[in-house]
C-alpha positions in Angstrom: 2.3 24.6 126.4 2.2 21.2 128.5 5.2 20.0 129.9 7.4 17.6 128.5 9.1 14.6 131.4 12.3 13.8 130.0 13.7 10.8 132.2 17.9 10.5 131.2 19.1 6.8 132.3 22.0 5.0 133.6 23.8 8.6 134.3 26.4 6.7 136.5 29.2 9.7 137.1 26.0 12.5 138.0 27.7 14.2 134.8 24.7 14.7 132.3 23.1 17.5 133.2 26.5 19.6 133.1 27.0 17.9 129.2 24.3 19.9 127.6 22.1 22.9 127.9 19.3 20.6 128.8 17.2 23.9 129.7 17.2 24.8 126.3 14.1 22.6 125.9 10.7 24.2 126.6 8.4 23.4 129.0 10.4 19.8 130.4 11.2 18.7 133.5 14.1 16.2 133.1 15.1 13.9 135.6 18.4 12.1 136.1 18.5 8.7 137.4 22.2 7.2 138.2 20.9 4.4 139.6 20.6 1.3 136.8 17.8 -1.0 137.3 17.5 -4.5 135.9 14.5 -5.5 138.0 11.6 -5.0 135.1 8.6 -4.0 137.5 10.8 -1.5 139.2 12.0 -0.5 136.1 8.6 0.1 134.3 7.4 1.8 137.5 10.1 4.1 136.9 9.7 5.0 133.6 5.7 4.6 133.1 5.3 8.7 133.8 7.5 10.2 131.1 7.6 11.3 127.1 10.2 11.5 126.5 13.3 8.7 127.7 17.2 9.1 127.1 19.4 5.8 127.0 23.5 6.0 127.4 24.1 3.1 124.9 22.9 -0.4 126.0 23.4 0.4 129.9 19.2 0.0 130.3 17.7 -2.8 127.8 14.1 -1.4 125.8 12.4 -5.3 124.6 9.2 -5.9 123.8 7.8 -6.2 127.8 9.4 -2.8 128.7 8.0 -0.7 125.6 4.5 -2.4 126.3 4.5 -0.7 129.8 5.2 2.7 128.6 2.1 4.3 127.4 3.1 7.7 127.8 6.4 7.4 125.8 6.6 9.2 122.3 10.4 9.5 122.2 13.2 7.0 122.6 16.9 8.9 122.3 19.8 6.4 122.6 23.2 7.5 122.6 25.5 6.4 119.5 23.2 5.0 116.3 23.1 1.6 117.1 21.9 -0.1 119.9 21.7 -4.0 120.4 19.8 -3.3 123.7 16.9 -1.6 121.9 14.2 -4.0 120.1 13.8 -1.5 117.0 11.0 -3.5 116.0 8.7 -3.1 118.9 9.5 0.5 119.5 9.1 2.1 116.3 5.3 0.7 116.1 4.9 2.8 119.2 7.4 5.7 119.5 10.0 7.6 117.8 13.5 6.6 118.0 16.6 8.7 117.4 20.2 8.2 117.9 23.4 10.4 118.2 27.2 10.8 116.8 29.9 9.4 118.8 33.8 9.9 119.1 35.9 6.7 117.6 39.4 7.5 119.2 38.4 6.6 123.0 37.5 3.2 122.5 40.8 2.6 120.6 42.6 4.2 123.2 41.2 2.2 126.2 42.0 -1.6 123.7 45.8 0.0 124.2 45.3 0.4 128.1 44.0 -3.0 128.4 47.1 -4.6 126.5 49.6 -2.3 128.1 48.4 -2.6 131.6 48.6 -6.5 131.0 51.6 -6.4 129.1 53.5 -4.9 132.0 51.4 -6.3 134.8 50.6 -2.6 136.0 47.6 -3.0 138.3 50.2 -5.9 140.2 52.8 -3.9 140.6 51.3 -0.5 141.5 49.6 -2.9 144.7 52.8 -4.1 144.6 54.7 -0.5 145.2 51.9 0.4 147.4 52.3 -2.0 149.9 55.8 -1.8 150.4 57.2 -3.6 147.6 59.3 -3.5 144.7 58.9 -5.3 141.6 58.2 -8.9 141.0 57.0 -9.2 137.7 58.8 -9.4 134.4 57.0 -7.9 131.4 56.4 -8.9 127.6 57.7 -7.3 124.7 55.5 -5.4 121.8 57.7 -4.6 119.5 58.3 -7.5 117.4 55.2 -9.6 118.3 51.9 -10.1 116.4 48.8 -8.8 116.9 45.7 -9.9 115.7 42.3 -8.0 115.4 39.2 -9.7 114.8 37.2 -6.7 112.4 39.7 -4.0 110.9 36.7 -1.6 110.4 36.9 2.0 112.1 38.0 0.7 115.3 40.1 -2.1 114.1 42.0 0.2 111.8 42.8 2.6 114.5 44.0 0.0 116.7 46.2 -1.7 114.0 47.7 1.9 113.2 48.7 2.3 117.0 49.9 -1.4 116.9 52.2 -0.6 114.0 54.0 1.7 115.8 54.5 -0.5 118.9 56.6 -2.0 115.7 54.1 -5.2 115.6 53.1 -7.6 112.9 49.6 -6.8 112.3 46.8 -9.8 111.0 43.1 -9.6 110.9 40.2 -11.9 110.6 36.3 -11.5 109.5 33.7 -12.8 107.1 34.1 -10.1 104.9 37.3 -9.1 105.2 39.5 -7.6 101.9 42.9 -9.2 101.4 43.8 -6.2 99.1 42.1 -3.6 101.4 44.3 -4.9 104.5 46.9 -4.8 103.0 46.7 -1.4 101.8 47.1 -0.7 105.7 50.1 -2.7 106.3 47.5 -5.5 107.6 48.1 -9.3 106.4 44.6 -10.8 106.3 44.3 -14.5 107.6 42.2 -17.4 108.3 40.1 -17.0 111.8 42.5 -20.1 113.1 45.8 -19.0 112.1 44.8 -15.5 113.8 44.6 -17.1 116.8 47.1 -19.3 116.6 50.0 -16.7 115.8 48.9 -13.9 117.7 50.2 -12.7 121.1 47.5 -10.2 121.6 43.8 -10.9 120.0 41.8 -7.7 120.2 37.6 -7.6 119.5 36.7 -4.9 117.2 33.7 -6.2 115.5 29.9 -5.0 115.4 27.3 -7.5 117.8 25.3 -9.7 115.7 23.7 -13.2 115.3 26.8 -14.2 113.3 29.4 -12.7 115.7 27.6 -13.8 118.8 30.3 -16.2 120.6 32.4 -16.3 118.2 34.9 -16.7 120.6 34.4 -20.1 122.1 36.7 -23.0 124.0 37.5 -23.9 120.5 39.4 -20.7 119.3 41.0 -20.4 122.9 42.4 -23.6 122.5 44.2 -22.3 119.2 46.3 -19.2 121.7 49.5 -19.5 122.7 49.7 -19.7 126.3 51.6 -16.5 126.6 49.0 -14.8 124.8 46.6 -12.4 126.0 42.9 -11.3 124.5 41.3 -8.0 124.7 37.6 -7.3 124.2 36.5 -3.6 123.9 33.8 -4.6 121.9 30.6 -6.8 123.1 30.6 -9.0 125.7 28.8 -11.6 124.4 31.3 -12.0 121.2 33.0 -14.4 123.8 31.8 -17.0 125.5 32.9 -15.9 128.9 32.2 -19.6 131.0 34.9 -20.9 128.4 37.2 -18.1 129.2 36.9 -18.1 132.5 38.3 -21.6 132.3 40.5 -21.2 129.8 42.3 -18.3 132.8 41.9 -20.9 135.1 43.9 -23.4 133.9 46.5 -21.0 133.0 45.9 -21.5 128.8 46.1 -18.1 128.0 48.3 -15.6 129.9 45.2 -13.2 130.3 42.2 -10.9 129.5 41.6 -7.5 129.2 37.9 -6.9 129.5 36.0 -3.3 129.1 32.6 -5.3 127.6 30.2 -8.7 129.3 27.3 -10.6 128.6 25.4 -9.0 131.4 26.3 -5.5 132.7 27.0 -4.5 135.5 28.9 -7.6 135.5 27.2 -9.3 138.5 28.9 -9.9 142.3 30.0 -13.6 141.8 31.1 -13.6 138.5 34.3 -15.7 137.9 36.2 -13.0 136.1 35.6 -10.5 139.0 37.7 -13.0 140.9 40.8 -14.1 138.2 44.4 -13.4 138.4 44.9 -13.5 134.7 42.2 -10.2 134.2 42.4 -6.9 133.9 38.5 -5.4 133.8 36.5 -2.1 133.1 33.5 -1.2 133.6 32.3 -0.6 130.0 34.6 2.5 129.7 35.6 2.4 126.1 33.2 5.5 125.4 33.4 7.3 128.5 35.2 11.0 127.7 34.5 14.2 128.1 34.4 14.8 124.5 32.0 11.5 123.6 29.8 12.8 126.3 29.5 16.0 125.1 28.2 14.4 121.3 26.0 12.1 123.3 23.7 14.4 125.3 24.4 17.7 123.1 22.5 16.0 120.2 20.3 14.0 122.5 19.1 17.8 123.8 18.9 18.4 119.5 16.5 14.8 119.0 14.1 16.1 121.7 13.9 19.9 120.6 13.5 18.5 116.8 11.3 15.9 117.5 9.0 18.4 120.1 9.2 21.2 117.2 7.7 18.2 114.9 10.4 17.3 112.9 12.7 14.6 114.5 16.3 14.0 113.4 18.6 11.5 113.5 15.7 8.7 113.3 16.9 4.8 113.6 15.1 2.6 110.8 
């Protein structure tokens, strides 16, 4: 039997291979990379020798120009079962591509960190505490104010559930949304401008798309209070992030929890990296134990299927 190269990507933590029983997979060598390449000669170079390739979400970007220097690849695994950073297109005229399950609760649970940690100015006042001192900031309430979520899909409704019992007021906003459906969840549907004109907190829980693609612009900041704060745990590009990194600036909105960017790693000189008024992850709204065991347990299941000749889990 010949041997299968399986190359895994973008494995940050050196955690993958403990996820899944990766030697359950005859006849493959699979090799972990941690380091993430942008550069797309180095990139190609890396990837030219192997069959098989796994992506963690859209850490490691497959267009048109990658795929094209990939003759040996016949399989494409991403984690989750969507993935902005894939060109479906181009790759399915050449390979296979299959995704995975995911875990919803994490990424809803990190949108709570961000507000909370901004809320009560935590990352201050723990340098704060460790450097001697005592507290100096003075924290905002929950209970009592509104918060707004642009989407109220899977996320959105698990964010609004944990908002509810922070006591809050609850609107949403997007194309499509249902008056009589949000309301069955204790959720008042509005008009995009009045969402961000009465909310305190405005939290991102929508799907990456042409018509979602900076949504978010000077325009809608302009709309939020200047106590307010916004919270994107969805897609970076959603928000155009030169227009709120003035909007900080000037002190127009009281801040911004960040997990997602337009261009990941977030680079060196970025102006975010460098504002008072943020609070940033590194895109860790699906990092768990318990997402990463779904992720590369059924990536190790796409690759045995699709080796045994009858893939699973296939992206159309």
């Amino acid at each position: 039997m010949a041997t299968t190269r399986i190359a895994v990507l973008d494995d940050y933590q050196l955690v993958a291979e403990r996820f899944a029983q990766w030697d359950s997979i005859d006849s493959a060598i699979v090799t972990f990379f941690s380091e993430h390449l942008a550069d797309l000669d180095r990139l190609a170079e890396r990837l030219a020798p192997f069959e098989v390739i796994v992506a963690m979400r859209e850490r490691t970007a497959f267009r048109r120009e990658l795929l094209d220097r990939l003759p040996a690849l016949r399989l494409l695994v991403t984690t989750g079962m969507m993935n902005a950073a894939i060109d479906l297109d181009a790759a399915r005229s050449r390979v296979v591509v299959a995704g995975t399950h995911g875990s919803g609760p994490p990424t809803a649970e990190l949108t709570w960190a961000l507000i909370l940690g901004l809320s009560r100015h935590l990352v201050e006042e723990d340098t704060n505490i460790r450097s001697g001192g005592w507290q100096r900031t003075v924290g905002t309430d929950l209970a009592g104010r509104t918060l707004g979520l642009l989407g109220l899909g899977r996320l959105g409704r698990r964010v609004a559930r944990i908002g509810q019992a922070f006591e809050m007021d609850v609107i949403a906003w997007s194309a499509n949304l249902d008056a009589a459906d949000a309301a069955s969840l204790g959720v008042r549907a509005v008009e995009k401008a009045e969402l961000f004109t009465q909310s305190d907190v405005v939290s991102i829980h929508l799907v990456l798309s042409d018509r979602t693609r900076a949504l978010v612009t000077a325009q809608e900041l302009s709309l939020m209070k200047s106590s307010a704060i916004l919270v994107n745990t969805s897609r970076g590009p959603i928000v155009d992030e030169d227009a709120l990194a003035v909007a900080l600036g000037e002190g127009r909105i009281a801040g911004a929890g960040l997990d997602v960017f337009a261009t990941e790693p977030l680079p060196l000189d970025h102006p975010l990296r460098s504002s008072s008024r943020t609070l940033l992850t590194p895109h860790l709204g699906y990092v768990t134990e318990a997402t990463y065991e779904i992720f590369y347990d059924e990536a190790v299941e796409d690759i045995r299927a699709f080796l045994a000749g009858a893939p699973v889990r296939v992206l159309t």
